[in-house]
Backbone as JSON Lines, residues from 0, in Angstrom:
{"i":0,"aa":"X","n":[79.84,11.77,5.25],"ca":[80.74,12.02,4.14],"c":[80.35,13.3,3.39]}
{"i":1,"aa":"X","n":[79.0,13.3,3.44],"ca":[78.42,14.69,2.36],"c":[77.29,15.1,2.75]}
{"i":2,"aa":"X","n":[76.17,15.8,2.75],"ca":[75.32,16.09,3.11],"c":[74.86,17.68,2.48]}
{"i":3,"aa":"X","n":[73.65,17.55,1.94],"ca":[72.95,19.01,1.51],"c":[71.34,19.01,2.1]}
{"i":4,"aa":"X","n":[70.44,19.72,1.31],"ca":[69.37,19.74,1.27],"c":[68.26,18.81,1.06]}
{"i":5,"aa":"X","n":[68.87,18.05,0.46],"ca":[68.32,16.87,-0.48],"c":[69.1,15.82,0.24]}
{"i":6,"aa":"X","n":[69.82,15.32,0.28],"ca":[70.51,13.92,0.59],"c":[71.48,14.32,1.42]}
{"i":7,"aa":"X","n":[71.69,13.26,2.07],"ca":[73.0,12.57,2.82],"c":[73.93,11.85,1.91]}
{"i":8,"aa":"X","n":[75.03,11.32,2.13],"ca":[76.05,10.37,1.24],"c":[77.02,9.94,2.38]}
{"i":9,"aa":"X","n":[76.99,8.41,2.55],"ca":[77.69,8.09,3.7],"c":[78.07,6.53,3.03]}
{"i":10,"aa":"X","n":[79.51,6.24,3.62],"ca":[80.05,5.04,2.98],"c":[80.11,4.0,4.02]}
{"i":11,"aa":"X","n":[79.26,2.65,3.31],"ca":[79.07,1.47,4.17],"c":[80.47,0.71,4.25]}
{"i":12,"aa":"X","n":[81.38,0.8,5.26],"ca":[82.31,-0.05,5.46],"c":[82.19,-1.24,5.39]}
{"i":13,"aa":"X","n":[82.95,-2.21,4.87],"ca":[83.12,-3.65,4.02],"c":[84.74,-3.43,3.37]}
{"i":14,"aa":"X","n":[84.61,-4.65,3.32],"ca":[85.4,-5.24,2.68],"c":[85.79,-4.52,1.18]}
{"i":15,"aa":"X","n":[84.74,-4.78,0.44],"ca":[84.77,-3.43,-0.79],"c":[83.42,-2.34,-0.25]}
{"i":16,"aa":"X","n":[83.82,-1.41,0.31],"ca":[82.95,-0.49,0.59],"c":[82.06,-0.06,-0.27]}
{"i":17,"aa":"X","n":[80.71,0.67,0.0],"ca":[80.17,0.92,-1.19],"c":[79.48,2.28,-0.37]}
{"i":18,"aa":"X","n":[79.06,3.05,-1.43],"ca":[78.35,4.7,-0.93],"c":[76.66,4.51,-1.25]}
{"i":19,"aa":"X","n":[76.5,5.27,0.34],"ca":[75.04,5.01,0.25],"c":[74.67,6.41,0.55]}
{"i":20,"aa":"X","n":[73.14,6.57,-0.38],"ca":[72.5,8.26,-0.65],"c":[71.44,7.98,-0.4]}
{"i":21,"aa":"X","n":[71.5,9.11,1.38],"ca":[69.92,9.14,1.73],"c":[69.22,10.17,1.23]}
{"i":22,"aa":"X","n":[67.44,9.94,0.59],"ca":[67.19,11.49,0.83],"c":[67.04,11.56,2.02]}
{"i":23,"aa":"X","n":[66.81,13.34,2.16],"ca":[66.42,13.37,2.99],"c":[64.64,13.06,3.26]}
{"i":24,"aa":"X","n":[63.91,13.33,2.55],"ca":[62.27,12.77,2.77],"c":[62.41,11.61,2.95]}
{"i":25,"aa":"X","n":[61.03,11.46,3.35],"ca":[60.98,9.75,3.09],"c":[59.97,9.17,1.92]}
{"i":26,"aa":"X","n":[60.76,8.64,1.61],"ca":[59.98,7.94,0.31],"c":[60.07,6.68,-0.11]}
{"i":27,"aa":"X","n":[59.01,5.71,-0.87],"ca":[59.27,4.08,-0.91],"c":[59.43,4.1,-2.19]}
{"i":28,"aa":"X","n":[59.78,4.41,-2.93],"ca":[60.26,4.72,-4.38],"c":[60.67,5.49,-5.18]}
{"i":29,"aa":"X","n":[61.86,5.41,-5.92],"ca":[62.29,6.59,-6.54],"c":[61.49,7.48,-7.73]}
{"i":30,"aa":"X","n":[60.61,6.7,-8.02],"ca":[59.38,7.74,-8.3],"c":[59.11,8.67,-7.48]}
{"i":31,"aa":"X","n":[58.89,8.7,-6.76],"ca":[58.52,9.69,-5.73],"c":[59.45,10.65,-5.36]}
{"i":32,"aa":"X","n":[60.38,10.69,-5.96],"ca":[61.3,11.62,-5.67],"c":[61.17,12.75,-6.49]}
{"i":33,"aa":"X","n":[61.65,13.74,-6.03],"ca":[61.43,15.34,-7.1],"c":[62.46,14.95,-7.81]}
{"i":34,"aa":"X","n":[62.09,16.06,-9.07],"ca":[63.16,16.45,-9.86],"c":[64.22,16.66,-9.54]}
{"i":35,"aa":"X","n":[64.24,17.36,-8.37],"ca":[65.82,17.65,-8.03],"c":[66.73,16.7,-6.84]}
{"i":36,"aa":"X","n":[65.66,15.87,-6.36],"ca":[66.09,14.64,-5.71],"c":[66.6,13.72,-6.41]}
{"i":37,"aa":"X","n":[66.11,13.56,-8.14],"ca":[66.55,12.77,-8.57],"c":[67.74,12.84,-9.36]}
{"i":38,"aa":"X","n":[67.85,14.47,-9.63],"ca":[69.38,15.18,-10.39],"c":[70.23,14.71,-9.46]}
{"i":39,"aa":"X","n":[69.72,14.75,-7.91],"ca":[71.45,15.05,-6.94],"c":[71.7,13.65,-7.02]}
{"i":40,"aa":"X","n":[70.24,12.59,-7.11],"ca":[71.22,11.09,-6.83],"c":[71.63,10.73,-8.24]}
{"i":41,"aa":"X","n":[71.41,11.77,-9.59],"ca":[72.2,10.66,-10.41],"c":[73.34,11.35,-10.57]}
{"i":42,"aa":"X","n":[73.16,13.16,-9.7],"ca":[74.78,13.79,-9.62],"c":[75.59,12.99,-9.16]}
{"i":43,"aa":"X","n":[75.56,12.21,-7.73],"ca":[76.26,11.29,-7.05],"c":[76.87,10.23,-7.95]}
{"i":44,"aa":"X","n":[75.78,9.52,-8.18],"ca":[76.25,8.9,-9.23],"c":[77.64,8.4,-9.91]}
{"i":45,"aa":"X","n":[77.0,9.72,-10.49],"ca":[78.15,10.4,-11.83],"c":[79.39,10.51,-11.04]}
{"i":46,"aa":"X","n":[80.04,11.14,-10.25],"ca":[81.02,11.41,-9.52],"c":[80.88,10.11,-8.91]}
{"i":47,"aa":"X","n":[80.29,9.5,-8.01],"ca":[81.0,8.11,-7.94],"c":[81.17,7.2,-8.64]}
{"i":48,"aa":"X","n":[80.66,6.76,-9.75],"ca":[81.91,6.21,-10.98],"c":[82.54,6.9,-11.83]}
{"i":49,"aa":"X","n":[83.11,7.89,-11.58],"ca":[83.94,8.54,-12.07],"c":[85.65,8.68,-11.35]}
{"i":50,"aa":"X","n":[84.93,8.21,-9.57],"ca":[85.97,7.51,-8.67],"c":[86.82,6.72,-8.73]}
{"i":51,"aa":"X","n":[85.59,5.58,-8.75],"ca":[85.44,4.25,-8.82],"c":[86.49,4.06,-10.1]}
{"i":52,"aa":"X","n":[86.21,4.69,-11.51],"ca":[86.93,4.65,-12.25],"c":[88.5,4.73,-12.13]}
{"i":53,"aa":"X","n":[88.51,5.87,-11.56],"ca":[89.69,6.24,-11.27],"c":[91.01,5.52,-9.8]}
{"i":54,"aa":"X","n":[89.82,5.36,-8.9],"ca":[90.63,5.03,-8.02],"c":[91.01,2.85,-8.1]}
{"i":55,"aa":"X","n":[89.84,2.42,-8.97],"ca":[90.81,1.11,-9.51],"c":[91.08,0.65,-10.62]}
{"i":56,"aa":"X","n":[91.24,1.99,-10.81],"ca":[92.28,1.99,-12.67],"c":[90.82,1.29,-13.4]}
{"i":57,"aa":"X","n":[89.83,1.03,-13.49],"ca":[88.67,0.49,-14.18],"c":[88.64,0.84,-15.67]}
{"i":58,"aa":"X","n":[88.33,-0.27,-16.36],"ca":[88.62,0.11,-17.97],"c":[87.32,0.98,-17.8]}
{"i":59,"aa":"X","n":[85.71,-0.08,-17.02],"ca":[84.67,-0.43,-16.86],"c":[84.04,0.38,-15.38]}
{"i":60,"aa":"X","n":[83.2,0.47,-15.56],"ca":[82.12,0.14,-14.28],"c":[80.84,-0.02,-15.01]}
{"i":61,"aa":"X","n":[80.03,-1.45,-13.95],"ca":[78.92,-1.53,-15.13],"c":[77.93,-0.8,-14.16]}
{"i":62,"aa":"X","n":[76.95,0.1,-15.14],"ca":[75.52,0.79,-14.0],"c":[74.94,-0.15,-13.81]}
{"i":63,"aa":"X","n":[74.52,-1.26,-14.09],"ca":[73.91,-2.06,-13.84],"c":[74.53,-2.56,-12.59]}
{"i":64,"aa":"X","n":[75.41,-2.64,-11.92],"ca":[75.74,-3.15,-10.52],"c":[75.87,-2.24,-9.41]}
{"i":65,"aa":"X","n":[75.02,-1.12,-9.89],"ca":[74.36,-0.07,-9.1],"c":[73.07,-0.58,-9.07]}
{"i":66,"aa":"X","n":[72.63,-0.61,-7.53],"ca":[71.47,-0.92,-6.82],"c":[71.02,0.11,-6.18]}
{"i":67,"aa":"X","n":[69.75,0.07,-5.8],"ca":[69.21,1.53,-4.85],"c":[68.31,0.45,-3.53]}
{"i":68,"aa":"X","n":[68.35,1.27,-2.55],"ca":[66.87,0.92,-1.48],"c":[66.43,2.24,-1.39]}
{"i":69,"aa":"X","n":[65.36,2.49,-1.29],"ca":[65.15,4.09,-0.78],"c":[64.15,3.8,0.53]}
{"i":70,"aa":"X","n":[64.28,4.69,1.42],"ca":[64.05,4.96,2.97],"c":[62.5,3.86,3.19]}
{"i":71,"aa":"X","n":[62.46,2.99,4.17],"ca":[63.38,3.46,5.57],"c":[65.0,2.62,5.36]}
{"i":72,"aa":"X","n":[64.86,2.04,4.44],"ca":[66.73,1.87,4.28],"c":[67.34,3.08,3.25]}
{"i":73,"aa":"X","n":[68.31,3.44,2.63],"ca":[68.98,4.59,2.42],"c":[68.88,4.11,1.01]}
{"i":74,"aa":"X","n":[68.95,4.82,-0.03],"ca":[69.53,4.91,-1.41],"c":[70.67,4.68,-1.52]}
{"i":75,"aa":"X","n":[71.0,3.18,-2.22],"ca":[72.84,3.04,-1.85],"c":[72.88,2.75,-3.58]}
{"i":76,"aa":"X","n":[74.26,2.69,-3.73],"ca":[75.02,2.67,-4.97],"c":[75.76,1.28,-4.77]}
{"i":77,"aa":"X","n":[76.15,0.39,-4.64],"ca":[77.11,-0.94,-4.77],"c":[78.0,-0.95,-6.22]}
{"i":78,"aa":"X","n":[78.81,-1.3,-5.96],"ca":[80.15,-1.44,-7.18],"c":[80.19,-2.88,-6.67]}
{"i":79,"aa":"X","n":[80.72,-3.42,-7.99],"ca":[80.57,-4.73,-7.97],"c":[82.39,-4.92,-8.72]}
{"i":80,"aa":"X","n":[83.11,-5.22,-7.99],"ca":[84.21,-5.99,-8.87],"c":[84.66,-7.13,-8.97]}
């Protein structure tokens, strides 16, 4: 779906789909991520509930039903409706 320097962004097909952000390093915690690893995943973020917002009319999206794994499973985002 997206891809830079820093991360991947690829959407897990389901039922309600949800977007998942790899870095690219590998790392077992988002501590461990740089500064700028951690700008692009909360850039993502930002633009995906700003989607999310938009594409189901959402008064809401709560961050809290944003989840992460970071590698060897991917950094994902889940929306919860």
């Amino acid at each position: 779906m997206y891809e830079n320097t820093l991360v991947t962004v690829a959407i897990e097909p389901s039922e309600i789909p949800w977007v998942k952000v790899f870095t690219k390093r590998k790392v077992k915690e988002f501590s461990q991520c740089t500064t700028a690893e951690k700008a692009e995943i909360f850039r993502i973020l930002d633009i995906t509930e700003k989607l999310m917002l938009s594409y189901f009319n959402a008064d809401k999206i709560n961050i809290a039903s944003f989840g992460n794994l970071l590698p060897p499973s991917p950094l994902a985002h889940y929306g919860a409706f």
